[in-house]
Structures are given as structure tokens and as C-alpha cells.
N, CA and C atoms as an extended XYZ file, in Angstrom:
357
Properties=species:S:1:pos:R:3:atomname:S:1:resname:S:1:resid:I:1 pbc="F F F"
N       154.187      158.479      129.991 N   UNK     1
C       154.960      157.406      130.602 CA  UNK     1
C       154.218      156.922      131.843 C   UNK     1
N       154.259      155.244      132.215 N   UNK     2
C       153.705      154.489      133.074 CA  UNK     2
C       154.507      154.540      134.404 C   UNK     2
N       154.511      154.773      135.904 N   UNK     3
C       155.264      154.829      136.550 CA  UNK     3
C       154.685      154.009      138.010 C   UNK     3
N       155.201      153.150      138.024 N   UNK     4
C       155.122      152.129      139.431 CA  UNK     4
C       156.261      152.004      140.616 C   UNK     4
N       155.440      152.492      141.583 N   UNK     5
C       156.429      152.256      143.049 CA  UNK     5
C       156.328      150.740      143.629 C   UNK     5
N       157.494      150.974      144.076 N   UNK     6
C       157.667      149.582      145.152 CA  UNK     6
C       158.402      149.589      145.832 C   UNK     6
N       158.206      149.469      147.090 N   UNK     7
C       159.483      149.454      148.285 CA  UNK     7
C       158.959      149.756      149.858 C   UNK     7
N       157.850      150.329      149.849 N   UNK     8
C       157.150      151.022      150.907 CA  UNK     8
C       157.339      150.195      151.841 C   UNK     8
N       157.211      150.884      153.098 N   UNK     9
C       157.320      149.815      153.972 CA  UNK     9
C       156.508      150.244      155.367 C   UNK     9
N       156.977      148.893      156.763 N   UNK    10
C       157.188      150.245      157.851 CA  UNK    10
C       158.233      149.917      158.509 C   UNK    10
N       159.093      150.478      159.024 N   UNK    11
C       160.469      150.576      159.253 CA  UNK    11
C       160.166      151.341      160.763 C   UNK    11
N       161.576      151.040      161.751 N   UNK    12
C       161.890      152.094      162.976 CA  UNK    12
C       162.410      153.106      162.507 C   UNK    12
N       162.235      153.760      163.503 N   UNK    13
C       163.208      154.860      163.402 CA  UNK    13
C       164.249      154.911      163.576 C   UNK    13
N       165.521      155.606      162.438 N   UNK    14
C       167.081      154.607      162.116 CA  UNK    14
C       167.221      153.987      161.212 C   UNK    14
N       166.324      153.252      160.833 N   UNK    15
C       166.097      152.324      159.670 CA  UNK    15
C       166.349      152.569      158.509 C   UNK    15
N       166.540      151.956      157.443 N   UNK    16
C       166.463      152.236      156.124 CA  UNK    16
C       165.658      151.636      155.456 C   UNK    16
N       164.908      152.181      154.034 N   UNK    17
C       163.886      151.637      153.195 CA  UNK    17
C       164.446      152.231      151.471 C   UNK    17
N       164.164      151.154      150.546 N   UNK    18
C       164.727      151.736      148.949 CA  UNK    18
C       163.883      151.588      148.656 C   UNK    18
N       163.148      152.500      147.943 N   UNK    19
C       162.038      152.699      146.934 CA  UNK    19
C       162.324      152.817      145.527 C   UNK    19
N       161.880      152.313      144.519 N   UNK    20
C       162.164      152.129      143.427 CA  UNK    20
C       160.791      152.692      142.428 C   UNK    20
N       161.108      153.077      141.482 N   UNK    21
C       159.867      153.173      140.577 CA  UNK    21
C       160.434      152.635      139.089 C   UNK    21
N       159.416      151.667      138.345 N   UNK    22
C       159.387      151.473      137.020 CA  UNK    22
C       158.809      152.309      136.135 C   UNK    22
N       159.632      152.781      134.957 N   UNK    23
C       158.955      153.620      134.193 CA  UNK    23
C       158.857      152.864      132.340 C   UNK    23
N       157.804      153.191      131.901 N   UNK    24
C       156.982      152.209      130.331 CA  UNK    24
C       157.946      152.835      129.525 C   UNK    24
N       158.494      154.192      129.735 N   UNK    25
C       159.475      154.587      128.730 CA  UNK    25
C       160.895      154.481      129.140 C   UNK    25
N       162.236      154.283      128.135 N   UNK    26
C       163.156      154.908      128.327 CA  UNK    26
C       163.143      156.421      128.925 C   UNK    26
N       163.923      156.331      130.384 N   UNK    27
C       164.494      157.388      131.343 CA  UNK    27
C       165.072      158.171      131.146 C   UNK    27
N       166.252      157.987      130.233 N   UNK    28
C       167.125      158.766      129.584 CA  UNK    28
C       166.481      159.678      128.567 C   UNK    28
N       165.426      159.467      128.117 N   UNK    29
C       164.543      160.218      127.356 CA  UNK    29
C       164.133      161.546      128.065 C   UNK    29
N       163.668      160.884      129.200 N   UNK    30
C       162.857      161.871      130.403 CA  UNK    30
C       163.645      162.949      130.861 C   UNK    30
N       163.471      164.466      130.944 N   UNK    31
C       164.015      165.615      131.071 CA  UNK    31
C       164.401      165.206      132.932 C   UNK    31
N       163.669      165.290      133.573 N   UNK    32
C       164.242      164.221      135.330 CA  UNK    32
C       163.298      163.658      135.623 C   UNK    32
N       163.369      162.997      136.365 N   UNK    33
C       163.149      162.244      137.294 CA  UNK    33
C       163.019      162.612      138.438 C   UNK    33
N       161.817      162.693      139.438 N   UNK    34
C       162.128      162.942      140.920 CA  UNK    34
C       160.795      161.783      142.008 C   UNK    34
N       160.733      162.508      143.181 N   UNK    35
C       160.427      161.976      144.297 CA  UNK    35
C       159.956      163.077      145.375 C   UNK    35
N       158.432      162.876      145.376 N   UNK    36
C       157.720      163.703      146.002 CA  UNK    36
C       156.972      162.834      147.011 C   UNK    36
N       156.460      163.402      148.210 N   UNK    37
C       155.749      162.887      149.080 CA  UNK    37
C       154.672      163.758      149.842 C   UNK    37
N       153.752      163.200      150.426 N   UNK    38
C       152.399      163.218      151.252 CA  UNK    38
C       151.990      162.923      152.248 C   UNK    38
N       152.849      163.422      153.315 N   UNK    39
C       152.083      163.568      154.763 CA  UNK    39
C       150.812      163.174      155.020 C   UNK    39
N       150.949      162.694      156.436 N   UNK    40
C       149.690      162.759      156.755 CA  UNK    40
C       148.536      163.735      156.346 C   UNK    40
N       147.078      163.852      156.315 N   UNK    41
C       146.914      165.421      156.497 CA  UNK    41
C       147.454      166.856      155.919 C   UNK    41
N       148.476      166.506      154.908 N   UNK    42
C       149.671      167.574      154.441 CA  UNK    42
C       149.828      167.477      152.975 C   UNK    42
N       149.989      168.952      151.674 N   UNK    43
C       149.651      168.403      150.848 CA  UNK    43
C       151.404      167.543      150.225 C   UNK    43
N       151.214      167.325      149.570 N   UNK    44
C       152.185      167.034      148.772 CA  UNK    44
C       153.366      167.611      147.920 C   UNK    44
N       154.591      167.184      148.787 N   UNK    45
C       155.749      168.127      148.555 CA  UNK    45
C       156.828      167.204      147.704 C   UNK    45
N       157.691      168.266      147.408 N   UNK    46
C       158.737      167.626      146.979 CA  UNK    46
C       160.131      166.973      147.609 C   UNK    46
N       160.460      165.582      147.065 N   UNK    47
C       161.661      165.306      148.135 CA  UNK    47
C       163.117      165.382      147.341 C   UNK    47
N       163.257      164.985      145.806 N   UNK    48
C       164.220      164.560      145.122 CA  UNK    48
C       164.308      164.463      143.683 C   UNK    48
N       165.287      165.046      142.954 N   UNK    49
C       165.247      165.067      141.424 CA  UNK    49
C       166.518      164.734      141.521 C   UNK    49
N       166.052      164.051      139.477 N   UNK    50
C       167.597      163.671      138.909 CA  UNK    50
C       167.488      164.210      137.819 C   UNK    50
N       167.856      165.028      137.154 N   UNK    51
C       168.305      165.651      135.569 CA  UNK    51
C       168.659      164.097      134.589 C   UNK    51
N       168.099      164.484      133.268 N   UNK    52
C       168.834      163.544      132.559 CA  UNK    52
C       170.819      163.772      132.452 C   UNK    52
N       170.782      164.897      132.729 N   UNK    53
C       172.350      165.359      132.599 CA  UNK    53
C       173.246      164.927      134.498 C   UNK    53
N       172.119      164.143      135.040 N   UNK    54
C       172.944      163.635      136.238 CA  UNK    54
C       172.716      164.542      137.651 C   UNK    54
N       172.301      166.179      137.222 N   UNK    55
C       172.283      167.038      138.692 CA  UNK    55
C       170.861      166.500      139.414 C   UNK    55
N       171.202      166.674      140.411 N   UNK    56
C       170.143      166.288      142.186 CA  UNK    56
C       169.854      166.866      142.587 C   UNK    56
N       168.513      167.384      143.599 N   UNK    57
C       168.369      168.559      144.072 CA  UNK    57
C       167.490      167.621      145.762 C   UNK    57
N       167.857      168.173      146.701 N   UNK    58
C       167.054      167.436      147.837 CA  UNK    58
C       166.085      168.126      148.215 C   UNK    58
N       165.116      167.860      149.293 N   UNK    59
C       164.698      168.542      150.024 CA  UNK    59
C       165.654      169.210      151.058 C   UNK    59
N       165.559      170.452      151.824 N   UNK    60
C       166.521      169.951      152.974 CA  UNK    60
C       166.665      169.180      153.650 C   UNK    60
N       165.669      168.878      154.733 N   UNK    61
C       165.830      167.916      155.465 CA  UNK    61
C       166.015      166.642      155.514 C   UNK    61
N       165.901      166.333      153.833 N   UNK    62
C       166.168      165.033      153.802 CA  UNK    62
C       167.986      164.821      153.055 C   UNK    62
N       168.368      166.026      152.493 N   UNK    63
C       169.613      166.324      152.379 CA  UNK    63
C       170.454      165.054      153.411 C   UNK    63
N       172.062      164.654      152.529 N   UNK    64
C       172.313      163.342      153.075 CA  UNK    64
C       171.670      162.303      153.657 C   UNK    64
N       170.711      162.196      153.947 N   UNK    65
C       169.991      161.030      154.451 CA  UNK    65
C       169.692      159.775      153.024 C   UNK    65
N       168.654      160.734      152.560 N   UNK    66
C       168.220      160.136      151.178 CA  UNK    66
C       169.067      160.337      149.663 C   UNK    66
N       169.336      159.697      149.182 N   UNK    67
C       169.917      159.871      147.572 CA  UNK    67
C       168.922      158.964      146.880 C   UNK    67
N       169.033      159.768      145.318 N   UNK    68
C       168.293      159.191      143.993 CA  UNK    68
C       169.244      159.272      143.265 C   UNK    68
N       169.018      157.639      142.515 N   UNK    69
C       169.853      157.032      141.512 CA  UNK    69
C       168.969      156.569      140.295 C   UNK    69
N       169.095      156.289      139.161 N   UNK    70
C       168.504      155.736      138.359 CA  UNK    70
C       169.620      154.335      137.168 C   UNK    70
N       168.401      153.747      136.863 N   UNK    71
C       169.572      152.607      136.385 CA  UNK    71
C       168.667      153.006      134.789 C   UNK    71
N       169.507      153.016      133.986 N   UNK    72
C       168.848      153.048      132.343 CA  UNK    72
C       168.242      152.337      132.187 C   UNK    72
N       169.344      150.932      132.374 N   UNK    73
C       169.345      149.508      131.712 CA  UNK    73
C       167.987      149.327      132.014 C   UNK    73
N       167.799      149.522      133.111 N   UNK    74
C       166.218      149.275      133.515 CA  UNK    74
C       165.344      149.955      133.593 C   UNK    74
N       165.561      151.080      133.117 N   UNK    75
C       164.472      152.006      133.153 CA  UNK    75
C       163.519      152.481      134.694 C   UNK    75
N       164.699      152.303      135.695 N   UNK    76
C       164.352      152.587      137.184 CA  UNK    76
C       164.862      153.524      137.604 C   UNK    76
N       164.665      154.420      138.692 N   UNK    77
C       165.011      155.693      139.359 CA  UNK    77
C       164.229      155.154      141.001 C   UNK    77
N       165.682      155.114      141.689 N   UNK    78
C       165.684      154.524      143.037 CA  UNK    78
C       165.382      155.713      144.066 C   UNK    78
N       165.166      155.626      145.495 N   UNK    79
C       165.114      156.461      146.208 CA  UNK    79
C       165.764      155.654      147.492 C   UNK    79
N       166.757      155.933      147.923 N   UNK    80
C       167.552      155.142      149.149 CA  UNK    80
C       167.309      156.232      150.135 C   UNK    80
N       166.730      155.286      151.071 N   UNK    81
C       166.404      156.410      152.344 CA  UNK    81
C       166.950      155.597      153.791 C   UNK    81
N       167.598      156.266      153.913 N   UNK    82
C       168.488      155.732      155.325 CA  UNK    82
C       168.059      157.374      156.591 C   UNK    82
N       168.580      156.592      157.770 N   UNK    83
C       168.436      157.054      159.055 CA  UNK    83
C       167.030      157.742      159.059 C   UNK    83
N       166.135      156.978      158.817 N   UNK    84
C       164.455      157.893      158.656 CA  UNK    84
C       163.825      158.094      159.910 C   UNK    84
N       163.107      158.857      159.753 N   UNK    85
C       162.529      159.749      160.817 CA  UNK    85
C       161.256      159.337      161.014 C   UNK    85
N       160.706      159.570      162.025 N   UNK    86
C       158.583      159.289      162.311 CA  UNK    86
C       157.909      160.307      161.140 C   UNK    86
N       158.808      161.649      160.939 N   UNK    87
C       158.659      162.729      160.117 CA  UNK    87
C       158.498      162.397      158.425 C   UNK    87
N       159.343      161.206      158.322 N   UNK    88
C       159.156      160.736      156.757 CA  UNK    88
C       157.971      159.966      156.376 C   UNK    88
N       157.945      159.943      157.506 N   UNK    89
C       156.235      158.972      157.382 CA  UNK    89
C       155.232      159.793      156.221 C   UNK    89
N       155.167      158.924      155.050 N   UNK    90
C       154.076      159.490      153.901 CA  UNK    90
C       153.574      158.563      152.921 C   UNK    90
N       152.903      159.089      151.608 N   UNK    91
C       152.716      157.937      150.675 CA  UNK    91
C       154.108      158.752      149.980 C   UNK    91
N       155.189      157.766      149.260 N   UNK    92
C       156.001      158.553      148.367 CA  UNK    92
C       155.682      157.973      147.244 C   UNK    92
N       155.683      159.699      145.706 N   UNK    93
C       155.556      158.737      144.804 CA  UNK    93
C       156.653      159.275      143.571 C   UNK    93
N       156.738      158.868      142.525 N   UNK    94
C       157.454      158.811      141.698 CA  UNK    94
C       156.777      159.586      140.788 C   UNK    94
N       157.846      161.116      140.284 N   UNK    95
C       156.909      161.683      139.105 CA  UNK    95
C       158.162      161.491      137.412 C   UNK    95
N       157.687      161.623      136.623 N   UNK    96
C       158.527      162.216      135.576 CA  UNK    96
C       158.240      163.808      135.157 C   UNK    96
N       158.813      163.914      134.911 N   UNK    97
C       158.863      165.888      134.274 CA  UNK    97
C       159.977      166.190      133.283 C   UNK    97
N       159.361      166.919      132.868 N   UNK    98
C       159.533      167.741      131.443 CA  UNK    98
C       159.961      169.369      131.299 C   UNK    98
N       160.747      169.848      130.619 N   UNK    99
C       160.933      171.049      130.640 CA  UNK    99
C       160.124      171.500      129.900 C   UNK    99
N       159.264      173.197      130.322 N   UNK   100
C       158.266      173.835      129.276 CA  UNK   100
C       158.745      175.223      129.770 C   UNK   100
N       158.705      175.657      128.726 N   UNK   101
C       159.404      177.393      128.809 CA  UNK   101
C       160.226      177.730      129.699 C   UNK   101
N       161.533      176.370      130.091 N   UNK   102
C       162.289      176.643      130.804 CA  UNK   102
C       162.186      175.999      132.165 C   UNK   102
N       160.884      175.825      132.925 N   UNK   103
C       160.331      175.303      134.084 CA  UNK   103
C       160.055      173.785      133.919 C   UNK   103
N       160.768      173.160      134.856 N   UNK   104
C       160.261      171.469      135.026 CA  UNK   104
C       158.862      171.581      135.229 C   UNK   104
N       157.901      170.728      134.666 N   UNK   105
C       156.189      170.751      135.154 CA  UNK   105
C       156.486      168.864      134.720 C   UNK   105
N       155.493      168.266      136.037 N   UNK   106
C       155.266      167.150      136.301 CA  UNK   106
C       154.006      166.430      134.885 C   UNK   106
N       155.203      165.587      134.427 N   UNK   107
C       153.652      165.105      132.855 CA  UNK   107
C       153.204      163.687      133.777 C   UNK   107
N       154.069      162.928      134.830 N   UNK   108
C       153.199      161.864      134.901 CA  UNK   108
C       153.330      161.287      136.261 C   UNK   108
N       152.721      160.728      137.000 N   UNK   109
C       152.521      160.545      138.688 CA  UNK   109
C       152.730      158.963      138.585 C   UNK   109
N       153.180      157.951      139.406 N   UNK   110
C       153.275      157.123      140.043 CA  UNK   110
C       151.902      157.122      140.749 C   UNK   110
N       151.453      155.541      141.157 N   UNK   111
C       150.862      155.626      142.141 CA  UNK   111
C       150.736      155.543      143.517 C   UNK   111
N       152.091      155.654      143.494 N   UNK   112
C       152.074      156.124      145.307 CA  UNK   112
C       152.586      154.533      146.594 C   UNK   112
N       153.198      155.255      146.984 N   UNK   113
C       153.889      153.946      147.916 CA  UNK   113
C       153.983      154.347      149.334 C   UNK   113
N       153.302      153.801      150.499 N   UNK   114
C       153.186      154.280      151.651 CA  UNK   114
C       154.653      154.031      152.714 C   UNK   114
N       154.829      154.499      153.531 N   UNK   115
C       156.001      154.526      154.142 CA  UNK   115
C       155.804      154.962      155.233 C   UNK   115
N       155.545      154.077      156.307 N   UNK   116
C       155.427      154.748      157.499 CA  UNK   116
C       157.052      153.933      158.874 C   UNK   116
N       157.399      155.088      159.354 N   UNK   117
C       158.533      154.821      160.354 CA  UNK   117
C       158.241      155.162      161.536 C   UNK   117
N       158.193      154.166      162.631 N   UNK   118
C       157.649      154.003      163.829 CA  UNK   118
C       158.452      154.903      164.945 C   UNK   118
N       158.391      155.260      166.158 N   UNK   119
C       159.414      155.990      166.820 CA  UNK   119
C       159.462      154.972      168.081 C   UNK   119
């Protein structure tokens, strides 16, 4: 599956930014959906999943701040990020994943959407 971000921005701090990714396949297909990011200098962590069965999982710190939604119809999986921090500052990108012997493993990467929030 093909996966494109869009939404990046640069925003204050307080601010809000929605990131969106398009995906080449039906979503509902896809075991989840999530939202990982890349620090400055830092490797690349995880921020947000969606199960095809609907469960979410956050990072902490971004716990209530940020929620992920996905729309079928369109084959999109959103990332709404409100009250952001200088700290969220990264490239975020959009993965799909798959279950294999039980464990989610990432089959396909986005290319990445920068996001930087000013203080």
C-alpha cells in the first residue's frame, strides 16, 4: 500500500495542526493504521494507532492532546494534534501494519511530513 502525508506545518505553541495520510488501498483491509515521528537528531518513535476493529493506543505524552481517526470512504487516517508543544516538533509519518505471529510489524511508510511548533 501507497501512503501520502499532508498537513505539516509550522504552528505556535498552543496551536493546532491535522495531518492526514492517503492510502492506494482500502483501510479497512489494513490490520491498523498508525502515526510515528522523528525528532530532531532522534530516532523514530511511535505516536498513534488505530486497529481495524476501532482500538487506539497513544504515546503518553501525547495522550489527549492528539487523536487518530480514519475515514473509509476515503481511504484516510487523520492525526488531529491540538495544544502542541516545541517538543512535537518532527517529520510525522504515516505507517500501515500488519499482524505476523501475533505482533503488528510496519509493511509500509509514508513519506514523511515535517511539523515544526515555534515557542
Amino acid at each position: 500500500v501507497q501512503l501520502v502525508e499532508s498537513g505539516g506545518g509550522l504552528v505556535q505553541a498552543g496551536g493546532s495542526l491535522r495531518l492526514s495520510c492517503a492510502a492506494s488501498e482500502d483501510i479497512g483491509s489494513i490490520d491498523a493504521m498508525g502515526w510515528y515521528r522523528r525528532p530532531p537528531g532522534k530516532l523514530r518513535t511511535f505516536v498513534a494507532a488505530l486497529t481495524s476493529g476501532g482500538l487506539t493506543n497513544y504515546l503518553e505524552s501525547v495522550q489527549g492532546r492528539f487523536a487518530i481517526s480514519r475515514d473509509n470512504d476515503k481511504n484516510t487516517v487523520d492525526l488531529q494534534m491540538n495544544d502542541l508543544k516545541p517538543e512535537d516538533t518532527a517529520i510525522y509519518y504515516c505507517a500501515a501494519l500488519e499482524v505476523h505471529s501475533g505482533n503488528y510489524e510496519i509493511a509500509s511508510w509514508g513519506q514523511g511530513t515535517q511539523v515544526t511548533v515555534s515557542s
